[in-house]
N, C-alpha and C positions, 0 to 999 in steps of 0.2 A: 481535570478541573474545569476546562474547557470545552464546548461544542463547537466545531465549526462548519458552516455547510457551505460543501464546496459544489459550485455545479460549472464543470468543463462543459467547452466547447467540444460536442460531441462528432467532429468532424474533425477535431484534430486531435482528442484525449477522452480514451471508452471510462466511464469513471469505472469499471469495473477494472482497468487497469492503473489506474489511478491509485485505488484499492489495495490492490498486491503487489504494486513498489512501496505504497508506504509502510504496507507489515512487513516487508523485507527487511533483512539485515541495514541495509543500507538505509532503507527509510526509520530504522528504529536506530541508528546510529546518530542519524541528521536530528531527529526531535530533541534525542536525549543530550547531544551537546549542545544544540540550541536552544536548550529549555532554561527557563528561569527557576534556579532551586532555593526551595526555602527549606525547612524540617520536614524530612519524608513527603514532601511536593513539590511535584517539576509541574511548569504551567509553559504555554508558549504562547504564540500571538498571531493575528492574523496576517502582520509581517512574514512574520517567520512560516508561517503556512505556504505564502505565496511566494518566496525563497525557495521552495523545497526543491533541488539538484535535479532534473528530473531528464533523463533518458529517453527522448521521444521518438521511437520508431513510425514508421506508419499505419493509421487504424488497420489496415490491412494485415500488418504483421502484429501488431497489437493482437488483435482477435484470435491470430494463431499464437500468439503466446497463451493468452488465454486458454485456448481449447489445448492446448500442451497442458498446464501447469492441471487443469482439471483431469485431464487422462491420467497423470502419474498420481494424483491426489484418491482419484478413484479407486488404484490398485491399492492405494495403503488403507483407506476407505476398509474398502474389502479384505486385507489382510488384520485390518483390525476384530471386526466383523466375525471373523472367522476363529480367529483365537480367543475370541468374548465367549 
């Protein structure tokens, strides 16, 4: 119900990792209890954005997580790919 645009300090947070802790388990666990629910609408707040638990390795390892989670993402990529 919400947009919020977040722009990190890209010296100490790649928003592309940013990104993929918050589609994570853990990032959709934090939203979803922290969301305000009405009928069939959860909303949150810019509060609660900048709350968000967050795990901060170094951009260095950051980016190797990155290019990790894209590698493994590629093989399924391709096995989907393949079975279409």
């Amino acid at each position: 119900n919400h947009i919020f645009a977040v722009r990190p300090d890209q010296k100490r947070l790649l928003p592309e990792f940013l990104a993929l802790v918050s589609e994570s388990r853990h990032g959709r666990s934090y939203f979803e209890v922290t969301a305000k629910k009405t009928t069939n609408l959860a909303a949150t707040n810019s509060t609660k954005v900048r709350e968000f638990p967050l795990f901060l390795p170094s951009v260095f390892d950051q980016a190797l997580i990155l290019k990790e989670v894209d590698e493994k993402a590629a093989v399924i990529r391709e096995a989907l790919a393949q079975a279409e």
